[in-house]
N, C-alpha and C positions, 0 to 999 in steps of 0.2 A: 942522607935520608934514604930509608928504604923504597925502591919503587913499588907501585902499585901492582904489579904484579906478584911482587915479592910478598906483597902485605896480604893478597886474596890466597896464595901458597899457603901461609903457616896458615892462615884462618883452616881453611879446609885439613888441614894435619891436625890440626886441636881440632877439630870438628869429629873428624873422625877416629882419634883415638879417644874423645870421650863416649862415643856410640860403640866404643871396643868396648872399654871399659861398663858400660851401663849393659852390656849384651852379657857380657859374664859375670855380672851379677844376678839379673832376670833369664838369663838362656832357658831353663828350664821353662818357666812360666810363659814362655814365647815360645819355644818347641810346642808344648801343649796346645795351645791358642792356634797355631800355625796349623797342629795337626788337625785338632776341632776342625776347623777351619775347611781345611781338606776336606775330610770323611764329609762334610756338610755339603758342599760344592759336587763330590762324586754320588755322594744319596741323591742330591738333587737332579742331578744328568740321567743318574740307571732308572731314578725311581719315575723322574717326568717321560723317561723315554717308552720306559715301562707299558705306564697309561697311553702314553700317543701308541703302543702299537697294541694293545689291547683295543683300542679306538676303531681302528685299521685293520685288524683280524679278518672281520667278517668280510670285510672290502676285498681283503688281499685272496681268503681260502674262497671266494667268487671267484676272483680270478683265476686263480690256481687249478679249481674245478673245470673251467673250459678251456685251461691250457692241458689237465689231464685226458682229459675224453677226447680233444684231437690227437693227441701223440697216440691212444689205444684202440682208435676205431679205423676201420679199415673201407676204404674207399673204392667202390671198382665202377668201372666210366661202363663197361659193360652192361649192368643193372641198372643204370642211373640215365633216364633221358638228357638229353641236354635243351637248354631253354632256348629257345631262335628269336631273332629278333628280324623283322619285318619293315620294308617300306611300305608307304601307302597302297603301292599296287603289287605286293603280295611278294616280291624280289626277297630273299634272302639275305640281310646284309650283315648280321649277328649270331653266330653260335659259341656257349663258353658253356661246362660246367660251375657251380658252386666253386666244389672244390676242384676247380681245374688244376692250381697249383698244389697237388697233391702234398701235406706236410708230413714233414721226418716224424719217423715215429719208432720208438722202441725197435717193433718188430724189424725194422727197414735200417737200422743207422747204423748198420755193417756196410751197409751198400754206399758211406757215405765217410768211406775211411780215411780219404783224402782231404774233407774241409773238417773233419774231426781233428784231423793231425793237425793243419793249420792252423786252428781256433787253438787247440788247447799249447802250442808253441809259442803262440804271441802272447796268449792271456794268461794261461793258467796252466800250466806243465806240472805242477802238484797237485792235481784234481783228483786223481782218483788216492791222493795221500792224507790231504788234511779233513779235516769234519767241514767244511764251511768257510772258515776263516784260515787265512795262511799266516801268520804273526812271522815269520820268519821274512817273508816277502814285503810283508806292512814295515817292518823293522829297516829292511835295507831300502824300501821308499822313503823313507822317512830321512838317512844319510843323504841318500844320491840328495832329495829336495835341498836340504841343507847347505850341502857342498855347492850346490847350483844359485840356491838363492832363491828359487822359484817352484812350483810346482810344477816338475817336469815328467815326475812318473809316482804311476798311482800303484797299488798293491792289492786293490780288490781280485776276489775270486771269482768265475763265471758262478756261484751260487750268489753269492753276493752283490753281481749283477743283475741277476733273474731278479732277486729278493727289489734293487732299486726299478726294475721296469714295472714289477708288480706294485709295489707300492706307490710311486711316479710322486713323491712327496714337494719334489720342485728342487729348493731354495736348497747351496750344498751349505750343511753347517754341523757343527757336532752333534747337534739335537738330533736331528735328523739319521746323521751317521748310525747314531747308537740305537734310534728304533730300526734301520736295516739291520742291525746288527740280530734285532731277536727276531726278524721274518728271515735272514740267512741261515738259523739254526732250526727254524723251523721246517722252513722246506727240506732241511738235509734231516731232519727225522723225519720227515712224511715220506719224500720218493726217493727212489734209486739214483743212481750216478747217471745210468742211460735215461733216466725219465728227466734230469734234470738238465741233463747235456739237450737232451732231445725238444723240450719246453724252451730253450734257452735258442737254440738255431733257430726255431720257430719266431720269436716273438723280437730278435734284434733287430732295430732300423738301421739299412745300408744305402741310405741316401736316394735319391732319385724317387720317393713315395714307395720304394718298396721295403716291407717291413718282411725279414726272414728270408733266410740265406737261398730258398727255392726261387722266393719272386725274385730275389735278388739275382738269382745266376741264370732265369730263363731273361731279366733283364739286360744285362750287361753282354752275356753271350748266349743266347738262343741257347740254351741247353740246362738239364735237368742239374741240382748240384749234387746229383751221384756219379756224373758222368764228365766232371771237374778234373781238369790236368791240377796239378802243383802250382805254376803258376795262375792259373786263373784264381784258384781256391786262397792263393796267396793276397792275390788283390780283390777279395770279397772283403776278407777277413781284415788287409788293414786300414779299412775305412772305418770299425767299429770306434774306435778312441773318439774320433772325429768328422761326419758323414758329407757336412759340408763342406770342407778342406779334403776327406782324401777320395772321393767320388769321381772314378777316372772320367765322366761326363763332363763335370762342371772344370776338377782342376786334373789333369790326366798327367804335368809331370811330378805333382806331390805323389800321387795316388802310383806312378811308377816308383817313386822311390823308396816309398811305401811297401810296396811289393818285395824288392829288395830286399828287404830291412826283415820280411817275415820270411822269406824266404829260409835267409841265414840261418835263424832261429827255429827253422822248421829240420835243416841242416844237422843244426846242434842236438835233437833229439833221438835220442836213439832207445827211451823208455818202450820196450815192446808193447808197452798195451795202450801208446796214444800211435805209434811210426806204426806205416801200414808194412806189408812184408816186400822184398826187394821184387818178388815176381811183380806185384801193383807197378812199383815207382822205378823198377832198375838198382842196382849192384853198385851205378858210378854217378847215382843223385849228386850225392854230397858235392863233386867236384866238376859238376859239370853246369851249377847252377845258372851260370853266361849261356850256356847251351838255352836254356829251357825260358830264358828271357828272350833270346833274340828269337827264337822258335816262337814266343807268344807274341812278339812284335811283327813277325812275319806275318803269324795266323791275321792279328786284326790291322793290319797293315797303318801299323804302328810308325808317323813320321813327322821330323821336328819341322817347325817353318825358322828358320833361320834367316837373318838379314847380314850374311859375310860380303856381300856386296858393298854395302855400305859400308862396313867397314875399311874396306881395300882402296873405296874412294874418299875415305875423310882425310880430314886433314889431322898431322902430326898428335898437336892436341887436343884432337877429338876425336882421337882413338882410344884412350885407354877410356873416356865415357861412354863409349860404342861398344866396349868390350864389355861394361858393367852391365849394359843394358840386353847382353846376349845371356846372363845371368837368369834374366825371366823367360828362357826357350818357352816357345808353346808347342804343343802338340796337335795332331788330328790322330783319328784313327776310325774304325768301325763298331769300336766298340758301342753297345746301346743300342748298334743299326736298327734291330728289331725288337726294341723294348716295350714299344708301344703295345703290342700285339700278345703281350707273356697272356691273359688272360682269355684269351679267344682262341678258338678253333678255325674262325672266318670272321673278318673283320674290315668290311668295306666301308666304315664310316667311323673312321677310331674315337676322335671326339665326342660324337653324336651315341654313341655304341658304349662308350664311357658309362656316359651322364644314365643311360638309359638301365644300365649293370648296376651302378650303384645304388638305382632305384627299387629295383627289385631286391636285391640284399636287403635295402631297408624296412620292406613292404612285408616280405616272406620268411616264414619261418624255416629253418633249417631242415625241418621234417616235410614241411609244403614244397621247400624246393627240390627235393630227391626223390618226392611219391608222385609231385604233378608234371603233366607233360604241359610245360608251359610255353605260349606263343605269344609274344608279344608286336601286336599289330601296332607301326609309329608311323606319325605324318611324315619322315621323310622321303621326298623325291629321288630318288638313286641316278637316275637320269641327268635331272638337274643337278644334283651332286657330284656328279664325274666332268663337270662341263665347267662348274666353278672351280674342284680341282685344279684342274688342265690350265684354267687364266689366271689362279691366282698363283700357282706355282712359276707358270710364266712371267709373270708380273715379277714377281718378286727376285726371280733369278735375273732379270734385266737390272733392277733396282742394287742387285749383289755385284755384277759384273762394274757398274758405273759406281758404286764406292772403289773397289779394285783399283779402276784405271788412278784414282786421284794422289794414287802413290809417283805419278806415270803422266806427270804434267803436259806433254808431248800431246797425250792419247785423251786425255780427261774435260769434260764440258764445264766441268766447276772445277775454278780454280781458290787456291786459296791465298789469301792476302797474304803469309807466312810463307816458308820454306815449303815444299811439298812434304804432308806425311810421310812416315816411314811403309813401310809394306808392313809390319805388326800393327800399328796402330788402324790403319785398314782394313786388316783381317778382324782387327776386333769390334771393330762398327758393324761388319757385316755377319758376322755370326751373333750378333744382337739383336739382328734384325726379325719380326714378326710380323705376320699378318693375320687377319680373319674376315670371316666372308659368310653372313647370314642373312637367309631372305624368308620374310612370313607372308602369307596367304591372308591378304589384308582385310579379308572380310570373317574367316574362323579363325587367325591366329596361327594355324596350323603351319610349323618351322620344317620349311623343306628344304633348304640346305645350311649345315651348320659345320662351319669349319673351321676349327681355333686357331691353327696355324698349320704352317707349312713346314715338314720337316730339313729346313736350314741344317742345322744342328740335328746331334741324337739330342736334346735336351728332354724331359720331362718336361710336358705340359701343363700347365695352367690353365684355367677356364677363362680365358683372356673373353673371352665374349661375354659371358656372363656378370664375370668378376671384376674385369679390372677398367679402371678410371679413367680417363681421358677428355683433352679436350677438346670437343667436337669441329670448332673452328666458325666459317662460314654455314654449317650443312642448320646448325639450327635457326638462320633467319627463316627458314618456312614456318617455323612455327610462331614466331614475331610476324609475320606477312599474315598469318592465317587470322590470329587476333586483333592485327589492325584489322581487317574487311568487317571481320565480328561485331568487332564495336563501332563499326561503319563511319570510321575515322578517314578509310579511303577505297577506291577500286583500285583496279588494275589500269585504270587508263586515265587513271588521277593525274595530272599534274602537280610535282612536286621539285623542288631545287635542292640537289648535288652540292654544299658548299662549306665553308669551312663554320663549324660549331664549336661551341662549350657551355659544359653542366657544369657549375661548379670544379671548374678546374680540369675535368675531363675533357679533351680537345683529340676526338678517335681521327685516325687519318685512313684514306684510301688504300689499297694495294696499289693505285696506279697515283702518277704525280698530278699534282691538282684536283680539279674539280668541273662538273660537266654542266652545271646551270640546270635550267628546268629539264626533266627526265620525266616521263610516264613513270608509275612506280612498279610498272613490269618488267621496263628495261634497267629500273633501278634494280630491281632483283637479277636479271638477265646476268647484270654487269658484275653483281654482286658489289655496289656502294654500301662503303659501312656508314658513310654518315646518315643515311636515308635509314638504315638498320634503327641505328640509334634513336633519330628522332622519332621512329615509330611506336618503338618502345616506350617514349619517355611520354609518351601520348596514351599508351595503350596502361602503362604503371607498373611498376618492376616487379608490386605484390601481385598485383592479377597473373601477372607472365607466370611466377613461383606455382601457386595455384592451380594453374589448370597444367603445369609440368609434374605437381604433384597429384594430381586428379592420373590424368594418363597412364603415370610410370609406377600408381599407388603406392605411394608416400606420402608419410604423414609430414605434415606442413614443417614441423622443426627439421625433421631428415633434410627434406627440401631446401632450407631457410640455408642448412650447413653447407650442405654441396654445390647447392647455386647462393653466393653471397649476393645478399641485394643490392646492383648498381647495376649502371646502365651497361657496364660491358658485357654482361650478360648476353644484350644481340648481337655481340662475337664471335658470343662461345665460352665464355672467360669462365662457364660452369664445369663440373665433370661428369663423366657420363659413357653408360659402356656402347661395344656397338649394335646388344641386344635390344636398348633401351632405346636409342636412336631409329632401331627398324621399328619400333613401336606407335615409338613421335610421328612415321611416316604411314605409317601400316592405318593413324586413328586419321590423321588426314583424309589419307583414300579411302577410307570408310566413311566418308561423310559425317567425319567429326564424331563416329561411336566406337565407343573403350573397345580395344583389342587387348587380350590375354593369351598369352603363348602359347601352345599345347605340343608337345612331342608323344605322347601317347594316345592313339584312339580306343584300343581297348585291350584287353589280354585273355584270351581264350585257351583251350584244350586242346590237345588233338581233333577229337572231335567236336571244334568251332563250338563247345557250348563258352558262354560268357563266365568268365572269372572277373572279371572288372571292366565297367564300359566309363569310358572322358568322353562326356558329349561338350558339342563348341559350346563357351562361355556363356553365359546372359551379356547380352551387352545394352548400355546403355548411351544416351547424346551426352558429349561432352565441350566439344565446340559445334557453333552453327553449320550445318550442312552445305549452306550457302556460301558461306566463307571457306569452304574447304573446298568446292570446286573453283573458287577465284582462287586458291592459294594452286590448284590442281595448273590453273593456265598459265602461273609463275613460272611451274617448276617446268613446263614446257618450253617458256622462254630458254632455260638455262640451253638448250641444246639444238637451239637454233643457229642464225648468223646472227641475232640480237645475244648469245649470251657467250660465257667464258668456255664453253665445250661445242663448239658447231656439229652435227653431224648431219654430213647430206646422201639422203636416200633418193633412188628412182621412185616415183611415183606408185608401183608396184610393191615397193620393200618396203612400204612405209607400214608403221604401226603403232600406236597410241605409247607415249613414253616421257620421260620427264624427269628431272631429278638438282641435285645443288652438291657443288663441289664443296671440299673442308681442306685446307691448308693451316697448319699450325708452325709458326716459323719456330725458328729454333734461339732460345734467348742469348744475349753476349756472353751470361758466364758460362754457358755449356759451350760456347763456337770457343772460346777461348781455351776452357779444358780439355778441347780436342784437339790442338793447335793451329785454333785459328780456321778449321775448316767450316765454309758456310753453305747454311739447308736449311731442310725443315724438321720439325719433330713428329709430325706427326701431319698425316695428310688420308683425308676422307672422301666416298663419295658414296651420298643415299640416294637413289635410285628407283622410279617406278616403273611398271609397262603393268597393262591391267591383270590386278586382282593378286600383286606380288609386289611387295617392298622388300629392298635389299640396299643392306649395308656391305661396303668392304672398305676394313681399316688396314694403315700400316704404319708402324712406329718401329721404335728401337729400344730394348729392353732397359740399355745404358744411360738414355736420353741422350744418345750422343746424334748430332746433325748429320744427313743425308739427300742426297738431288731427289727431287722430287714435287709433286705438286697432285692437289686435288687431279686435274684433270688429266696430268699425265701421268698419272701411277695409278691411281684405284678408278679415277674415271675411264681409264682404258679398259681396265680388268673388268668391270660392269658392264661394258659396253660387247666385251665378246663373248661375255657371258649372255647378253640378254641377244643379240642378235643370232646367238647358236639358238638359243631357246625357241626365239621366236620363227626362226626355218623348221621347226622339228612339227611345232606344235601351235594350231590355230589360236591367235589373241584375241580378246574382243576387240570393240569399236572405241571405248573411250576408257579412263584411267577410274574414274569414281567405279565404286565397286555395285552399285543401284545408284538407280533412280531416286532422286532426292526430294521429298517435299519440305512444299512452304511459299512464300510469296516471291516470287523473281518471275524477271523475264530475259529473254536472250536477245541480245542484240549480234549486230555484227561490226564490227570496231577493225579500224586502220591504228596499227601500235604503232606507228611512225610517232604519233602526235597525239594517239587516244581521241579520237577523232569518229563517228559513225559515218559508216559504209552507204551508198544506198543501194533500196532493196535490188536493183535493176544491175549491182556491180559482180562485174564477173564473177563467177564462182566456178572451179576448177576443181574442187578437190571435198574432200569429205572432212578432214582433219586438222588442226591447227601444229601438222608437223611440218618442219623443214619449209617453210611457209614462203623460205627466200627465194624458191626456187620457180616459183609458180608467177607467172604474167600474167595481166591480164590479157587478153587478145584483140580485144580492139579497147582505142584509151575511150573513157565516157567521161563527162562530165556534172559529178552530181549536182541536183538540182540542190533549191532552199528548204528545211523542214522547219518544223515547229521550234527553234530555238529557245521556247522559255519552256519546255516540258522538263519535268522536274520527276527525280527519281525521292520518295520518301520512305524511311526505313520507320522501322518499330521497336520494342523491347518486346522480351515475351509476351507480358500483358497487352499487347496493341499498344499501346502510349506510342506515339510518334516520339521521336529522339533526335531526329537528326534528318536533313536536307540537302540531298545532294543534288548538285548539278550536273544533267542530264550530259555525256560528250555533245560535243560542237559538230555539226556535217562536216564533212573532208570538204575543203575548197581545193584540193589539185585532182588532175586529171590522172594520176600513179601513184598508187599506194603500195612501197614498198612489201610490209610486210602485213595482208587483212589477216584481221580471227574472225571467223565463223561461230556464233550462239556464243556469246560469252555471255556469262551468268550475271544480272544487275538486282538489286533489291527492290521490290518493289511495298510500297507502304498497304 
């Protein structure tokens, strides 16, 4: 019997020799059809791509036109004021031209014969041969891909590239292809080779936010790109394929080998009308190209971090894995050092100076910015700015050294459950590390120091302050504390119990082990207890909390609803949130509960001071009770007492009105895990008051990878020597609210040991409820009996009474650890 194999054999031989036979009888009739078929398929491609670029014309000759008129008009800083930018008190902290980075242009791209060369040797060495299209080039892409199996090189011409920047169609597919293909012919029958060369340097993005080979090379190396060695102009150029891969910032040894690689290629030409002449480049380029890489590794002090140490001490068979792992060398170098800066003349608040450039670009017309002599008058404090500087750079470089050691078990405060890191895996938590540091003027809004980060890294910046997400930690139970008092759920001298709870399955636990029983709910904040967080919450309503987060931060209730999910973790933090947003949270607080809106511009004027644009402070309006916001104001002064998680003790003299709430974000197991095993936090906060100034300072890690740290010992330090330099310089008021508040309350004077009243006859020593631990009474007294059934009643707006509170208890001991003075009560 035949096997089955044998039997599915012949089947497919009869199979196919009778589709032989049926094919030459109809071949004909199939040829035709097939051809049809074709010509249908190819009508359909040229003629829909046709229409899509007919669609796109007028899009594209837009663009085209104000890529022409930059490359033809000519720029001189001479005729052209430059625009200044201003601190509050009249300091100089910003001057750029428009067109500061002056672009290549026809007349000039001789001067520019070196990233000319480089460009057209890696991309397009037949430029000044073909019309547009290179078919010759498209053809042998088309093998290599083949041969490879993958799309590993492309065949486009630099017109062909202008043609896809200008049209920016997206998605890559044939459709597409074939309408670049009729904007590549067009642009090569409208302008010249130099206008198209010169359009094309302009308009390519080189990673790092900078688009066009000027921003690009005053970015990476402080200098013009006419004034480009070979290798520099080498490693511009090979980042075009791919900006985030070969960006010697982000990955510096692609972006070396990269270099390389055009280098060679720059080597291999010798077409006189792209190779500049031997006087520019030297006689003995070609073979000396090792020379002019270690000459550029010198310049920007170009150096691997290697771990040969470890290798020397592992063991037998854990060395050829130690060896694979030296496969991903990293690099440092200086390149970028001064990237931030390509756009200014004078730039003492890069960040701040930023946001403030981009504003005006968007505001001004091209002709307004060249004919006016424009001033831009902004809230920033320069003063204050250089002082947060100064702590937060220190801060953070204390936080870089203590990752460091953890390679270095011996030397390191956190240890980890695992082997000790390597020295790379170290390095690379620590150059992920970020911070930022912004403080508003809590009664206008007005942003006086705004600092996104510390330059760690050369990296490009991010608007971390404005932009990016986070989660707050502890720092937003003030805002949970300020709507309990609102809803006069409780005071400050409430007694309340510390214990263990659950919502439905949610069971939050302490920072600290167990539970402390009844707490005043001052020193519940003091201590920062999350179960007291939660139950206040769960009293106050998860929607209300949403609500008046989206009142404050104006957001509409869904945005809200998204970013903070409604459950009770919420009074943990468990929402996101930036650290502009958070000085806000604190800023409406100390306002007595009325909306703050941020203002970096107060006005923009002429030379001669007349007004071109005036930002007067916001309207602002009540958002939470006033009353509750100076009881939520006494919390935040617990935190920095001997009753809270940040002591600070001042002489009597040094003292001055101040307050604030730590944020600790641990770091989860799968992240401790993907780092090996190392344990921290992810992110740790402290907002901060002292009068008529709210200030946040964050720090996190770009990677989310874990780091030592903690609310009070990282950013509450950095706060801390920021506000006390501040406060030696410059006279502070007497208390944190920003005015005088009305409404119905009265002030009592309260022993926070027990939330207890004082009597009137008990010591008093001091004006302030700071540092309160420090202060004795001097002779002990004994208070007498008061009215014990006197009763404190609240209201709703309407008057309706609401709610009954019990008046504190007199103090029955003769020492009162810690008295407050005028603490705010509701009165009915």
């Amino acid at each position: 019997m035949k096997s089955k194999l044998e039997k599915i054999y012949l089947f497919l031989i009869h199979l196919i020799k009778a589709s032989l036979l049926n094919f030459k009888k109809h071949y004909k009739r199939i040829l035709k059809l097939g051809s049809i078929l074709c010509l249908l398929l190819i009508s359909f491609f040229i003629g829909g791509s046709y229409v899509s670029w007919t669609s796109e014309k007028p899009r594209v000759e837009k663009n085209l036109n104000k890529f022409a008129t930059e490359i033809n008009r000519v720029f001189d800083p001479s005729t052209t004021s430059p625009i200044l930018i201003k601190d509050k008190n009249g300091i100089l902290i910003g001057e750029f031209y428009r067109n500061n980075l002056k672009p290549i242009r026809v007349d000039n791209l001789d001067d520019h014969r070196i990233i000319v060369w480089a460009l057209l040797s890696a991309e397009d060495r037949e430029f000044y041969n073909h019309s547009g299209i290179n078919y010759i080039a498209i053809f042998r892409a088309i093998l290599v891909n083949l041969s490879r199996f993958r799309l590993s090189q492309g065949g486009s011409t630099i017109t062909q590239q202008l043609a896809k920047l200008t049209l920016n169609l997206g998605e890559r597919n044939l459709f597409n292809k074939l309408t670049e293909v009729y904007a590549t012919y067009y642009i090569e029958n409208r302008f010249s080779k130099q206008e198209i060369l010169s359009m094309y340097l302009n308009q390519i993005y080189l990673g790092q936010d900078n688009t066009g080979v000027e921003s690009a090379s005053r970015y990476y190396f402080d200098k013009s790109a006419s004034d480009l060695s070979p290798a520099e102009a080498a490693m511009i150029i090979g980042i075009i394929p791919a900006p985030s891969v070969y960006n010697p910032i982000e990955n510096l040894r692609y972006a070396l080998l990269k270099q390389s690689i055009v280098l060679k290629e720059m080597a291999k030409t010798h077409d006189s009308k792209i190779r500049p002449s031997n006087q520019l480049i030297g006689s003995k380029f070609d073979v000396l190209l090792d020379d002019s890489i270690r000459k550029f590794k010198k310049t920007y002090a170009v150096a691997e971090l290697k771990t040969n140490d470890q290798i020397e001490n592992s063991s037998n068979e854990n060395r050829d894995e130690d060896k694979k792992k030296l496969i991903k060398i990293k690099y440092t170098s200086i390149i970028g050092s001064k990237g931030y800066d390509r756009n200014f003349k004078v730039n003492l608040a890069p960040d701040f100076n930023s946001d403030i450039r981009k504003y005006i670009l968007d505001v001004y017309t091209d002709e307004e910015l060249e004919n006016k002599n424009i001033i831009v008058h902004t809230t920033l404090d320069y003063e204050k700015q250089k002082i947060a500087e100064v702590a937060l750079k220190e801060g953070m470089q204390t936080i870089k050294n203590e990752i460091l050691q953890l390679a270095n078990p011996g030397k390191s405060k956190k240890k980890s459950k695992t082997n000790p890191p390597s020295q790379e895996l170290v390095q690379e938590i620590a150059s992920g590390m970020r911070g930022g540091f912004v403080s508003l003027n809590s009664k206008s809004g007005d942003v006086e120091v705004f600092i996104n980060s510390v330059k760690i890294s050369n990296s490009y910046r991010p608007n971390r302050l404005e932009y990016s997400y986070r989660q707050p930690g502890s720092t937003i139970k003030a805002l949970v504390y300020a709507l309990a008092f609102e809803k006069r759920i409780v005071t400050p001298s409430s007694i309340i119990k510390d214990e263990a709870i659950s919502y439905n399955g949610y069971s939050p636990k302490n920072w600290y082990a167990g539970y402390k029983g009844d707490v005043t709910v001052r020193r519940a904040f003091a201590q920062s207890m999350n179960t007291v967080s939660v139950k206040l919450l769960k009293q106050v309503g998860v929607s209300y909390f949403i609500e008046r987060i989206a009142q404050i931060l104006d957001l509409d209730i869904n945005t809200a609803k998204e970013r903070f999910t409604p459950n009770l973790s919420l009074a943990l933090g468990s929402g996101e949130i930036t650290p502009m947003e958070l000085s806000i949270i604190y800023a409406t607080i100390q306002n007595g509960g009325k909306k703050v809106t941020p203002r970096k511009i107060r006005k923009i004027t002429d030379s001669s001071s007349l007004e071109d644009f005036s930002n007067p402070e916001p309207d602002s309006y009540q958002i939470i009770d006033p009353i509750a916001c100076a009881m939520a104001l006494d919390t935040l002064q617990s935190v920095l007492t001997e009753e809270g998680t940040m002591p600070i003790r001042l002489s009597v003299e040094d003292r001055f009105p101040m307050g604030g709430k730590t944020g600790t974000v641990q770091s989860p197991k799968e992240a401790r895990k993907k780092w090996s095993g190392i344990e921290g936090v992810r992110d740790t906060w402290f907002a901060g008051l002292v009068p008529e100034m709210a200030t946040v300072v964050w720090i996190g890690n770009d990677w989310g990878a874990p780091f030592p740290g903690s609310g009070s010992g990282t950013t509450g330090k950095i706060w801390w020597k920021f506000s006390q330099a501040v406060a030696s310089r410059s006279s502070t008021g007497r208390q944190l609210l920003s005015e005088e508040i009305k409404g119905s309350y009265m002030k009592l004077d309260i022993c926070a040991d027990d939330g207890t009243l004082l009597e009137p006859n008990y010591e008093k020593e001091f004006l302030d409820p700071i540092s309160v631990s420090e202060v004795n009474p001097s002779v002990e007294q004994v208070p007498t009996e008061t009215d014990k059934s006197k009763k404190i009643t609240s209201t709703d707006k309407s008057g309706k009474k609401i709610k009954t509170l019990e008046a504190p208890k007199v103090n029955n001991f003769a020492y009162c650890k810690f008295p407050l003075l005028n603490q705010y009560y509701y009165i009915g």
